[in-house]
N, C-alpha and C positions, 0 to 999 in steps of 0.2 A: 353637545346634546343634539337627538334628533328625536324628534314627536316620544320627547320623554325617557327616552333610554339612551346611558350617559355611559361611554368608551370608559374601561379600565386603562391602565398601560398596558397591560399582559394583552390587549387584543378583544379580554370580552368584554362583557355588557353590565348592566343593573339598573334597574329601574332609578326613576326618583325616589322614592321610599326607602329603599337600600341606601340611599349618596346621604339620605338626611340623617340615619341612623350609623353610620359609620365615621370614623374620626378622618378631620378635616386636614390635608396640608393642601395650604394656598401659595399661590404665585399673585402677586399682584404687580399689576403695570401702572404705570403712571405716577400719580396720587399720593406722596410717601404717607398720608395721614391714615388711609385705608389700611396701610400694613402696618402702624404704629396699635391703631384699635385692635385688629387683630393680635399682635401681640402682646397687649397688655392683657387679654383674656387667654393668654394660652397658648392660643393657636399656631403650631409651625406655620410661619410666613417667612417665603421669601421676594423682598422685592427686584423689581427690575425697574430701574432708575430711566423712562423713555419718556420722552417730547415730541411732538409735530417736528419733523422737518422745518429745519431755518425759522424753528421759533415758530410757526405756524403763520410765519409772513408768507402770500400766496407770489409775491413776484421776484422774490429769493427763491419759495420751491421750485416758482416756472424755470430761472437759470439754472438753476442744479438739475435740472430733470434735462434741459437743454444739453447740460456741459457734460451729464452721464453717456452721454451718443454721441460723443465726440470722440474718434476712435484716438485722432493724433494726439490731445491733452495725457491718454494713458501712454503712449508711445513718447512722450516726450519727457513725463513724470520717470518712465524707465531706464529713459537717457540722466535725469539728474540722479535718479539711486545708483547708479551705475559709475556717475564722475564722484556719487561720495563714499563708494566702499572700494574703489582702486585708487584712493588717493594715498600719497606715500609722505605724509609729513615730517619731515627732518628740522630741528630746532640746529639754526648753523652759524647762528652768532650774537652778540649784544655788541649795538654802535651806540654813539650819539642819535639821536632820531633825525637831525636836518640832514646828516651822509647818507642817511636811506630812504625815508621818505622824499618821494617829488615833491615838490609845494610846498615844504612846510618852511617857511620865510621867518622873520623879524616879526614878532607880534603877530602869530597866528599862533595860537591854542585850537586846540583839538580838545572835543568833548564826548563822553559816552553820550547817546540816544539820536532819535531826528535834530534835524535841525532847531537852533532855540536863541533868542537874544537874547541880552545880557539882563533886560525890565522883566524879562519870566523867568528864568533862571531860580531854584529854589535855594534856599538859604545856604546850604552845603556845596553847592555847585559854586554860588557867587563866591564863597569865602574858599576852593579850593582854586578859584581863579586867581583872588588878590594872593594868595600864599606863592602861586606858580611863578605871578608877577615880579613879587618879592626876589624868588629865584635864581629868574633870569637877568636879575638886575633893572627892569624895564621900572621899575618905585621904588622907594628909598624904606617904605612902610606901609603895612595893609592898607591904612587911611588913602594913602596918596595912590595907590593898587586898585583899590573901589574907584576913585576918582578918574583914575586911565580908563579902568573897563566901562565906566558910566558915559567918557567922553565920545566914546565911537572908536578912539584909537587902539583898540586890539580887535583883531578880525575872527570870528567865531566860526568853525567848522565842525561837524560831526566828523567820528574815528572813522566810519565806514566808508567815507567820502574820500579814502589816504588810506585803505588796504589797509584799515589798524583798527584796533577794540581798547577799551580799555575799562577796567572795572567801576562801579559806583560812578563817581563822580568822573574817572576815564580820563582826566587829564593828561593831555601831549603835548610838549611845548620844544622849541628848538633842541634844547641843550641836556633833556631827559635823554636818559638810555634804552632803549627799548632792542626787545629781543627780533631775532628776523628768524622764522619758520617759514619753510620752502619746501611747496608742493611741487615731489619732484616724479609726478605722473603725469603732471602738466602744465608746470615749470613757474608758475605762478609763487608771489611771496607775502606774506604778512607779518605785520607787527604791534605790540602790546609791550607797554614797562612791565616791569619790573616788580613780582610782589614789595610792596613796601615792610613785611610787619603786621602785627596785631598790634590793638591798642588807637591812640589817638595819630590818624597816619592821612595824607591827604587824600587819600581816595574818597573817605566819610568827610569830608570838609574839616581836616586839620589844616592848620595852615601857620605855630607856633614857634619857634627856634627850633626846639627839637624835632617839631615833620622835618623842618629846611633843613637841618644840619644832616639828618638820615638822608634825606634824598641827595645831600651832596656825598655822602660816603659812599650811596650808589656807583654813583656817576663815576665819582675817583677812583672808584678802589674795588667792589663787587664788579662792575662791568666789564673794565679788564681784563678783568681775572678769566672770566667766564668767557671773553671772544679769544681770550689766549688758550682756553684749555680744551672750548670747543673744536679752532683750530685743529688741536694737537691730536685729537679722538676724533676728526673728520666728522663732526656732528652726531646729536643725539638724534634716533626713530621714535618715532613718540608713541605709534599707535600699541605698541608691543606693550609699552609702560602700560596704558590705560587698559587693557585685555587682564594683565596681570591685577592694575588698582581696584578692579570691579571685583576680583574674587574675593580682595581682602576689605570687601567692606568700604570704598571709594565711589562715589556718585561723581564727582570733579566738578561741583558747584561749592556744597556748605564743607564737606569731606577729603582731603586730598592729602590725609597721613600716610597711607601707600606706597600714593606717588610720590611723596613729596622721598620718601623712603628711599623708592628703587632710584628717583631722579640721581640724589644723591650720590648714594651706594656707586653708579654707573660715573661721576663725574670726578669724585675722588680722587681716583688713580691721576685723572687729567690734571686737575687743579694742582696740587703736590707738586708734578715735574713741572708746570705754570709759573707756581708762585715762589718764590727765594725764600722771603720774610715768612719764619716758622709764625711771629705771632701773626702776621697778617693771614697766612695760609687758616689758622685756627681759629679766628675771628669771622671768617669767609664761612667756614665750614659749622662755626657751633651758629651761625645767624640763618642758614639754610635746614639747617636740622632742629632749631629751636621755632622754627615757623609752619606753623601744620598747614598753613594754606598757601605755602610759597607754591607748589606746583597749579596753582589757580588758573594764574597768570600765561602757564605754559597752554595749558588745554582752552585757554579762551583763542590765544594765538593759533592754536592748530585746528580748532575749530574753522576761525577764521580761514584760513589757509584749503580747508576743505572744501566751505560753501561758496566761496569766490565765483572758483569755476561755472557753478550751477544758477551762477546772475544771468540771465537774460536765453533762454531756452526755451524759444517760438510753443508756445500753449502748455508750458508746462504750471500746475496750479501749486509746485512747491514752495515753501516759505524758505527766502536764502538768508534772512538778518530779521532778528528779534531785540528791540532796544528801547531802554526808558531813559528820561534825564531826570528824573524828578519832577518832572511836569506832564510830561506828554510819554507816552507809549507808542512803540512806532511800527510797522512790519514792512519788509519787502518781499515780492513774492518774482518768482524765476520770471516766469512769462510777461512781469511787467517790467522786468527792466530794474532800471534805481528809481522808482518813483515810491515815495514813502506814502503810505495807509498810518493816518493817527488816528491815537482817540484820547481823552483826559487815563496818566495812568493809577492805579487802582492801589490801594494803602495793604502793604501786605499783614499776615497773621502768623504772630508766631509768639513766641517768647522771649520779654527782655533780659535786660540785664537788671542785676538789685540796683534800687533806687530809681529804676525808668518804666514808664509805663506808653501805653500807646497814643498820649496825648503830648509822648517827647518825642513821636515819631513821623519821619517825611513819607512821603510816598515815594513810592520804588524807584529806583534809577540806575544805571548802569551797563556795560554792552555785555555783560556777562552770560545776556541769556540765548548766547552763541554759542554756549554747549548744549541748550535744549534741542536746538535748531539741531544739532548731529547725534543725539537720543540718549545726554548724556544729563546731571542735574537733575529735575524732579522726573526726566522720564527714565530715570534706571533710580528710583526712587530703592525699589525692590533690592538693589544690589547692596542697600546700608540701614539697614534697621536701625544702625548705632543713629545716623539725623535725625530718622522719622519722629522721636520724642522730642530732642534739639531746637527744630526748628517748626514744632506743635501741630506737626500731621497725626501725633496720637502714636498709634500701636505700630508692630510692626508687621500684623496681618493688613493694614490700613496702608503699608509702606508697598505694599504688592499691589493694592486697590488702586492706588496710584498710576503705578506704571500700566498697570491693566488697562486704565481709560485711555491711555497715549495710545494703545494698540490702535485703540478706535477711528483716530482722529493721523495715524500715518500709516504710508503709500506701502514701506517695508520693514524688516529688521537685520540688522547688521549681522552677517555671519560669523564676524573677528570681535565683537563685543556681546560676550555674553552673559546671562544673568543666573547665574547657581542655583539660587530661590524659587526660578519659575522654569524649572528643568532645561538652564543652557538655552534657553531661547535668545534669540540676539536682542539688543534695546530698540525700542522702537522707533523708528527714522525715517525722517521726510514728513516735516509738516504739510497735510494736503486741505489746504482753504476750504475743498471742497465736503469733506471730513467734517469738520470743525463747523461750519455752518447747519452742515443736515443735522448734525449729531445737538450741538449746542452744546460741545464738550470745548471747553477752552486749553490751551497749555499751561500746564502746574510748572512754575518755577521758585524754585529754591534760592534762597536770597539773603542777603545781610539787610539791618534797619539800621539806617544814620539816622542822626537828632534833626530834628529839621532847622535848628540852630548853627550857624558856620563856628567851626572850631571846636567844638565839642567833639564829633567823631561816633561809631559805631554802638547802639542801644541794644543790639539785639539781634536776632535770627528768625526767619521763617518760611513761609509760601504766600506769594503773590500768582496769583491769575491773571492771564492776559484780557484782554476787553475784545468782546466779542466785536466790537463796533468795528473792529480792523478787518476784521473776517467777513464782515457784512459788505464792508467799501470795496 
């Protein structure tokens, strides 16, 4: 408006008296109640979802305006896009984990998130500990299992502190199998077990004869198999699977029938010339293909295998590791190095299972959300309308809203990952702090719900939000 005459879009003019007598469509900023009034009268509105900068804290806006004119942060941000769209991740074997991992001794467990003792630990985590215990022979029974980990005598380490992730509860212990993905752009390795299964399995805090007896079949019998057949087929490329899993409707968080498909499909041939015993070959094969989430596991490890490199990159503001334990929510970003940013983590939303409801549920935990970190999980939301109801983001115009807000909040988009829905645009990648703060837009992850009861196991599915409070530190 100027001294009462108010711009068309076409260029011309009309007074006030004209704008009062013509039919209204509004844009409303801010305020979602302004455009809720208006549309309950009628009125095309559309809103636009905006905040003050950094929440309208003034000396969060003063660093963001600081760290905008900072020419080396964008220069250094383009060196980490750059080490995660030439990474070449190759899946090249399943060992024992204490043959591959440095460090991992005699009573040392590995757990998904920040760091965390055994008196914070949430009910699932403690009871996937005394099951591990069990395990590895270290107690004779969960009882006497709680009583070690209570004594001080098991030593607790986060996955990411050992080149490894591990889902939910994340458990790594000596004598677990775990897969070794090798980034061979720049020669680096990482590791992750083994999907366990759907159902009552230790990742949700199972911890019963039947977790233990499956996890030993792992060990004995799928692991084997699989470093014998990788072997034989010189390792699986992984990035190719996941180009292809996005088209059919794969996100590689809640989603991963695709993958779990082509992994398949591709190792077949191997496994067959591997394995002797027809029944053991068949058993191998209907447990891999009877598990829609087995390719989980692969894409958390290649994930890993990606953002490694992009740790510690002098002013870069990108996020390299996203992780909960059920307690604490954790982030690491390039330019600091490994120093972990928490904050308490946040109870996700979704949909349980019959007979559970949200009052049988823990709050999120898991290193899972090292596929967000490479634009994959709730920011290729768009790529599987099939989760968006699944795991209670609603529709599947609502599953595009999604990944639309990750636009906001990262540095690029992946040219080899791309989304059919939102016309072949790559996902979007490289969490930038910087982003995330101004906007007040947090990362959507897509996520399983354990019982927050140990041994009970997996309630449900949904989205969980990271806490701003990480982005602020």
């Amino acid at each position: 408006q100027r001294r009462g005459v108010w711009t068309r879009g076409d260029g011309g003019s009309m007074g006030v008296n004209d704008l009062l007598r013509s039919p209204l469509s509004v844009v409303n900023v801010g305020l979602r109640g302004f455009a809720e009034d208006l549309a309950r009268q009628g009125i095309p509105v559309v809103h636009v979802d905006w905040a003050p900068p950094a929440d309208g804290d003034p000396r969060l806006a003063d660093l963001l305006s600081k760290l905008a004119s900072v020419k080396r942060v964008e220069e250094a941000n383009s060196e980490a896009l750059r080490r995660i769209f030439e990474a070449e991740p190759v899946l090249v074997d399943v060992c024992p984990a204490d043959k591959v991992i440095e460090g991992l001794e005699e009573r040392v467990v590995l757990h998904a998130g920040p760091p965390i003792e055994w008196e914070r630990m949430c009910g699932p985590m403690q009871g996937a500990v005394a099951g591990a215990a069990v395990l590895e022979g270290w107690a004779e029974d969960l009882g006497a299992a709680e009583t070690l980990a209570a004594s001080g005598n098991l030593t607790f380490h986060p996955n990411h502190h050992f080149d490894a992730v591990g889902p939910m509860t994340g458990l790594i212990t000596p004598g677990m199998p775990v897969m070794v993905v090798e980034n061979r752009s720049l020669g680096n390795r990482a590791y992750c077990t083994l999907n366990e299964g759907l159902g009552k399995v230790m990742r949700f805090g199972g911890n019963d004869d039947e977790v233990l007896e499956r996890l030993r079949w792992l060990a004995s019998t799928l692991a084997p198999a699989l470093s014998a057949a990788l072997r034989e087929c010189g390792g699986v490329p992984l990035k190719g699977i996941v180009a292809r899993g996005l088209s059919m409707g794969d996100e590689m968080h809640q989603r991963n029938v695709g993958c779990t498909g082509l992994f398949l499909r591709q190792m077949a041939p191997a496994l067959a010339r591997a394995v002797d015993d027809r029944e053991t070959l068949a058993t191998i094969l209907d447990f891999i293909g009877g598990n829609d989430q087995f390719f989980l596991n692969i894409a958390m490890v290649m994930g890993k295998a990606i953002m490694d490199p992009v740790r510690a990159i002098e002013g870069s503001s990108i996020v390299t590791a996203m992780t909960r334990n059920g307690t604490d929510f954790g982030i690491r970003v390039s330019g600091t190095g490994d120093t972990w940013f928490t904050a308490p983590v946040e109870m996700p939303k979704g949909l349980y299972f019959p007979g559970f409801t949200e009052d049988d549920a823990n709050p999120d935990m898991g290193d899972s959300t090292i596929v967000e970190t490479v634009g994959l999980g709730g920011f290729a939301m768009a790529a599987s309308p099939a989760v968006a109801g699944f795991v209670g983001a609603g529709t599947a115009a609502e599953a595009l809203d999604y990944t639309r807000a990750m636009f906001e909040i990262t540095a690029g988009r992946n040219p080899e990952w791309t989304l059919p829905s939102l016309d072949f645009s790559g996902v979007p990648t490289g969490i930038d702090i910087r982003k995330v703060v101004e906007a007040g837009i947090v990362p959507t992850i897509n996520t399983g719900i354990a019982h927050r009861k140990p041994g009970i196991g997996q309630v449900g599915a949904g989205v969980v939000r990271a806490p701003l409070a990480c982005f602020h530190q």
